[in-house]
C-alpha positions as CSV (number, residue, x, y, z in Angstrom):
1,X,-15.1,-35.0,-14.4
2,X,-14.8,-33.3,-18.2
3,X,-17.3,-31.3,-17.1
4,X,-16.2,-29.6,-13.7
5,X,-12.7,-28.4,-14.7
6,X,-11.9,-25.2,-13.5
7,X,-10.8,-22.3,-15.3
8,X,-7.7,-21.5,-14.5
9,X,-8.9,-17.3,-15.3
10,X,-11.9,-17.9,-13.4
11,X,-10.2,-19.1,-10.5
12,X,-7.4,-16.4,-10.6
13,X,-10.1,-13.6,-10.9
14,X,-11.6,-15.9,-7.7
15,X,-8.9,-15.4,-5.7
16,X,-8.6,-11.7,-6.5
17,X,-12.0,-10.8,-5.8
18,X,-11.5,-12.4,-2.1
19,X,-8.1,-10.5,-1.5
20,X,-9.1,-6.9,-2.5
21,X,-12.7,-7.2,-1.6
22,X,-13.7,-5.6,-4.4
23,X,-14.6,-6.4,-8.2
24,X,-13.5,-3.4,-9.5
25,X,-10.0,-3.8,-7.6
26,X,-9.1,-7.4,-9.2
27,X,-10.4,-6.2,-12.7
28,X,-7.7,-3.7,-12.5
29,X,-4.9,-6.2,-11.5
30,X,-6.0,-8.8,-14.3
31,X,-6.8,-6.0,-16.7
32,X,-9.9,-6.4,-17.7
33,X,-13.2,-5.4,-16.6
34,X,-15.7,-5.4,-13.9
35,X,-18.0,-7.2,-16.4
36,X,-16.0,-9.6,-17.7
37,X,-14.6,-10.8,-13.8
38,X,-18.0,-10.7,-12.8
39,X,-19.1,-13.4,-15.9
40,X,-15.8,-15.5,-15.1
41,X,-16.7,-16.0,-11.5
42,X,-20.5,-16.5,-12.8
43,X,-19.7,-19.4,-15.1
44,X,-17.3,-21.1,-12.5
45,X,-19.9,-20.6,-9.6
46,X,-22.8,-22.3,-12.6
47,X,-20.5,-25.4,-13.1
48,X,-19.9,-25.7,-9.0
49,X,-23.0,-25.4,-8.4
50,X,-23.3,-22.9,-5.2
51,X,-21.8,-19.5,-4.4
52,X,-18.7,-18.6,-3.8
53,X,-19.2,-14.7,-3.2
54,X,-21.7,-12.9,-1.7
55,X,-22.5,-9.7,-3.2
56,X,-24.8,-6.8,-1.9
57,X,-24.4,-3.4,-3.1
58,X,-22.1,-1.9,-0.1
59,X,-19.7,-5.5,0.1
60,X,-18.5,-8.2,-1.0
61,X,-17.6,-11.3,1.2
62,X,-17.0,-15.5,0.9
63,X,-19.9,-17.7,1.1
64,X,-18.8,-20.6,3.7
65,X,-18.0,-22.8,0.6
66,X,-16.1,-20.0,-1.2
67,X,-13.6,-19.9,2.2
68,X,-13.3,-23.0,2.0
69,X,-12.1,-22.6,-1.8
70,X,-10.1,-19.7,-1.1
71,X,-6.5,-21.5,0.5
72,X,-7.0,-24.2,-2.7
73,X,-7.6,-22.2,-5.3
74,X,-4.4,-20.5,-4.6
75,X,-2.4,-23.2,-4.2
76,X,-3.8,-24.1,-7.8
77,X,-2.8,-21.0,-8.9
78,X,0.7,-21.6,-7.8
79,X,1.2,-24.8,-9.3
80,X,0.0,-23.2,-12.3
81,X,2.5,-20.5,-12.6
82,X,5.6,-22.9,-11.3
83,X,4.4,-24.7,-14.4
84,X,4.4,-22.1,-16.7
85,X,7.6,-20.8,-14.9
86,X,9.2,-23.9,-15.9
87,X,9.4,-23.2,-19.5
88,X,11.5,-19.6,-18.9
89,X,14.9,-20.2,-19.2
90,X,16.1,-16.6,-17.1
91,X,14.5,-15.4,-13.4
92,X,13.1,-11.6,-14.3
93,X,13.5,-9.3,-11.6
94,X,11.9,-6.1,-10.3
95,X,13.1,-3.5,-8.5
96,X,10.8,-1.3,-6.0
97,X,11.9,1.6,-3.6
98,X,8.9,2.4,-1.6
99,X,9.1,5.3,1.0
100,X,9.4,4.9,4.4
101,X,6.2,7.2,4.8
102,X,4.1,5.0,2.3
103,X,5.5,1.2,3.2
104,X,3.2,1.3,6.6
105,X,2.7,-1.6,8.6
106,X,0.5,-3.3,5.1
107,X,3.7,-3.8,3.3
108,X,4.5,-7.9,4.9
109,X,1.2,-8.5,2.8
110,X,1.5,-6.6,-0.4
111,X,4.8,-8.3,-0.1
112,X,3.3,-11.5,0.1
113,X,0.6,-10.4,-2.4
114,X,2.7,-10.2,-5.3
115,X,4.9,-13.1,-4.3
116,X,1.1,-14.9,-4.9
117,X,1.0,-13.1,-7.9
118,X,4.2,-14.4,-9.5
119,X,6.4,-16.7,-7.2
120,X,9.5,-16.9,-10.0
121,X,9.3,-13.5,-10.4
122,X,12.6,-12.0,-7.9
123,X,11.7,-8.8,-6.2
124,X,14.1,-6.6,-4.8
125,X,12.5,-3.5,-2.4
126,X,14.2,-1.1,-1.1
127,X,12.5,1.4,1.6
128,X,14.1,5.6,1.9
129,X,12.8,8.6,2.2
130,X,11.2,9.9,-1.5
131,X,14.0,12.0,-2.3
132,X,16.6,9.3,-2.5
133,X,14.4,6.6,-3.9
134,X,13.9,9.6,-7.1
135,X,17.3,9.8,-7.5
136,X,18.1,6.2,-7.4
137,X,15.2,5.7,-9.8
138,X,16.5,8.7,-12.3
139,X,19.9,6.7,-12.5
140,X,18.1,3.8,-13.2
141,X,19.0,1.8,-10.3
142,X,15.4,1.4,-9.6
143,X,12.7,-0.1,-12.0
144,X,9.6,1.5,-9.8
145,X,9.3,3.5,-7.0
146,X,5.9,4.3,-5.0
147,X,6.6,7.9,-3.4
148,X,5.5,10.9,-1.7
149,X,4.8,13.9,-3.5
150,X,8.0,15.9,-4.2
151,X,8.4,19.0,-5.1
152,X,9.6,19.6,-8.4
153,X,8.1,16.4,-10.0
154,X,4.5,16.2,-11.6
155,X,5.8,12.6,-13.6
156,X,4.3,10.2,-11.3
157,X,0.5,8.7,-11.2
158,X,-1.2,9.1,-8.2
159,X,-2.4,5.6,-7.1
160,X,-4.0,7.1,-4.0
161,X,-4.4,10.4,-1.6
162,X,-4.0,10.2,2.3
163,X,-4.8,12.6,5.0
164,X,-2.4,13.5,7.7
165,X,-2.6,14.6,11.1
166,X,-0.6,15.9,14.2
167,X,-0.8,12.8,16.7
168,X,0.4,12.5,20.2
169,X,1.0,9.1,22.7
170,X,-2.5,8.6,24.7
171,X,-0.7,9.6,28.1
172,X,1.5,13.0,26.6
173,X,0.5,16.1,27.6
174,X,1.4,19.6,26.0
175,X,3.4,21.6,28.4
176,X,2.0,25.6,28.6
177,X,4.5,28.1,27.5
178,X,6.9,25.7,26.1
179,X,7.8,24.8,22.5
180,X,5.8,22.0,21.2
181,X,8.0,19.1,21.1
182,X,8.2,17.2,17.5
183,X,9.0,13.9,16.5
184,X,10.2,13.6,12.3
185,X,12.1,11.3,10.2
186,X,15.6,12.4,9.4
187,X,16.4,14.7,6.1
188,X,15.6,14.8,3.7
189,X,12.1,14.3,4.6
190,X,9.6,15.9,2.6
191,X,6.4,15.6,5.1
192,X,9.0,17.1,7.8
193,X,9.7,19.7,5.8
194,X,5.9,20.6,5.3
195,X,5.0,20.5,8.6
196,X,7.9,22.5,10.3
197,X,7.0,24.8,7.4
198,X,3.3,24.8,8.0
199,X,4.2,25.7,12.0
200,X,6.2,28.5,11.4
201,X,3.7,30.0,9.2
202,X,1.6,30.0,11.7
203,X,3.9,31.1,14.3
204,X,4.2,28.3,16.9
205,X,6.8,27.7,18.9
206,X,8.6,24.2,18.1
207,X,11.6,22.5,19.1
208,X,13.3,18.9,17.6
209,X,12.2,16.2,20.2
210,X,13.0,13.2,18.5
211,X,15.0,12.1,15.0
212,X,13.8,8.6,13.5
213,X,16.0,6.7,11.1
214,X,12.0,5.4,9.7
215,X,8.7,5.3,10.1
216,X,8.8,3.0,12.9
217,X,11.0,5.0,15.1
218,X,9.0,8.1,14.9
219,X,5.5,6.3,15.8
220,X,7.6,4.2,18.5
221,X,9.0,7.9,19.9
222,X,5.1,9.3,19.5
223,X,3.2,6.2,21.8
224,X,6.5,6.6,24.4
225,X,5.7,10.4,24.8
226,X,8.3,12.3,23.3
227,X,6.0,14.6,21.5
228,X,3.8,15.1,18.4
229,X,4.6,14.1,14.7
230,X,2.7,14.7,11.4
231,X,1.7,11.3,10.0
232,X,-0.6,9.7,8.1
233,X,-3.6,7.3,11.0
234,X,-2.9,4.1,9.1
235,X,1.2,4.1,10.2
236,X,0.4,4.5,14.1
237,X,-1.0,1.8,16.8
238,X,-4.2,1.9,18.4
239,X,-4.4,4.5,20.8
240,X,-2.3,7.3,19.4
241,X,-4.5,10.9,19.4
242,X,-4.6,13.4,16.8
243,X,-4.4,16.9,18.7
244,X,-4.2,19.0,15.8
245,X,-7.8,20.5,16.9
246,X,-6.8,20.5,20.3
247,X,-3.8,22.4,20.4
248,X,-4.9,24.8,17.2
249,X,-2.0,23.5,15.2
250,X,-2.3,24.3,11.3
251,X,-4.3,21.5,9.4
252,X,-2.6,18.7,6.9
253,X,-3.2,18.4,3.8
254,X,-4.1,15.3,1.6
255,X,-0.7,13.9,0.2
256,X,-0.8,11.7,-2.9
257,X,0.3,8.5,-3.4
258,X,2.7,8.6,-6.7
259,X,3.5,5.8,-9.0
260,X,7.0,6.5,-11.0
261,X,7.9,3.3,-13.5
262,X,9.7,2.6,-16.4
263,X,7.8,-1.3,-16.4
264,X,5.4,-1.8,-19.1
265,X,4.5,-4.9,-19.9
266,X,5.3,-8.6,-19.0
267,X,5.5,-10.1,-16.1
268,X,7.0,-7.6,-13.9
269,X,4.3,-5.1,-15.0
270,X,1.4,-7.9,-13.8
271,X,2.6,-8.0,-10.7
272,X,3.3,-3.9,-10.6
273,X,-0.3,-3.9,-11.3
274,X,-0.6,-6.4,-8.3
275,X,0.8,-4.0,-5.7
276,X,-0.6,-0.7,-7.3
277,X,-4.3,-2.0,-6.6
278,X,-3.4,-3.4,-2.9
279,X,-1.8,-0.1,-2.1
280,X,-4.8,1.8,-3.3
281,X,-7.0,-0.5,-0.7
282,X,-4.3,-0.3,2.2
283,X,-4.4,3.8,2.0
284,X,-8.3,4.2,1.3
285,X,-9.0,1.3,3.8
């Protein structure tokens, strides 16, 4: 029996591996290296005795017995860290504001994700627009915010870039010779300010169709047919159309994904590192 027990590293780095699809991903949450996850889930797989990830050179996927590890493992992995959690006298907390243009509809499970990652550990989130989230974060009422580029600031790391387009609700039609009807978030709203900004310059007509008080508003407003809004593809349901080419409107740029923190180590900084590395999957996904 000596002689199967499980590393409790090679298991974490396991269970990584399957949720971010990617060795390189959970080297970067565990901080360590490609090579040295790759050896850890070697020696475990030599002591079970079969495969629990297949790799080729374009994926990486569960063999049928590594599914069948996968729900276990974590669970061992919990127990382990309410052990550990046991001997800490104070519950650390984190504080996160995370703008309503990067959350998306990924956030329940990068939620749950770092829960996995630390169950004792409390997190606090707190979803606005990037503006407020910097100033709630410069007077320290936020540990970490995950933010849209803003202008003025060049302080943040960019965990990831993401295109935007101009979509439109599969039945709306543009109406000739009348201003194109938009959908944005309210102010301040810096991808509302760049693309009313970006349609003046090129001198098309526009007019204020619809104000959302989030991200969920504006694509609910978009698929009922209120008009077009400039948004990233992963925050809208199947079946919304981009008609940027269609009706000549100005192109979007690639807008970064920023990282501003004052958390450097412990606890707190593991599971930052957590939710850095999924949000870097969600947006290149």
């Amino acid at each position: 029996m000596t002689e199967r027990a499980l590393d409790v590293d090679a298991v974490e780095a396991f269970v990584r591996i399957a949720e971010l699809g990617s060795f390189t991903r959970a080297a970067e949450v565990l901080g360590s290296t490609q090579a040295a996850v790759s050896l850890k889930l070697k020696r475990m797989e030599d002591k079970l005795g079969y495969r629990l990830i297949e790799r080729t050179p374009r994926y990486v996927e569960l063999s049928a017995r590594g599914a069948a590890f996968l729900e276990p493992a974590r669970e061992l992995l919990e127990v382990h860290e309410r052990a550990l959690a046991a001997l800490v006298s104070t519950r650390q907390r984190l504080t996160i504001g995370i703008s309503d243009h990067v959350a998306g509809p990924e956030l329940p499970a990068l939620i749950a994700r770092m829960n996995a990652q630390d169950p004792q550990l409390l997190i606090e989130i707190r979803i606005g627009s990037s503006c407020d989230l910097l100033q709630s974060y410069d007077r320290r009422e936020l540990d970490t915010v995950i933010v849209r580029l803003h202008t003025g600031r060049d302080d943040g790391e960019t965990l990831a870039e993401e295109q935007f387009a101009w979509f439109a609700g599969p039945a709306w039609q543009y109406r000739a010779g009348e201003p194109l009807p938009i959908v944005t978030l309210a102010e301040p709203c810096g991808v509302r300010v760049m693309s009313s900004r970006l349609l003046d310059e090129a001198e098309i007509p526009w007019s204020q169709a619809f104000v959302g008080g989030g991200v969920a508003a504006v694509t609910a407003a978009v698929m009922a047919g209120l008009g077009v809004a400039a948004l990233a593809p992963r925050m809208l349901p199947f079946g919304a159309v981009d008609v940027g080419s269609k009706l000549r409107l100005p192109a979007l740029p690639r807008l970064p994904v920023l990282l501003h923190t004052r958390v450097k180590e412990g606890r707190p900084q593991q599971a930052l590192t957590a939710l850095s590395a999924a949000f870097r999957s969600a947006v290149r996904a």
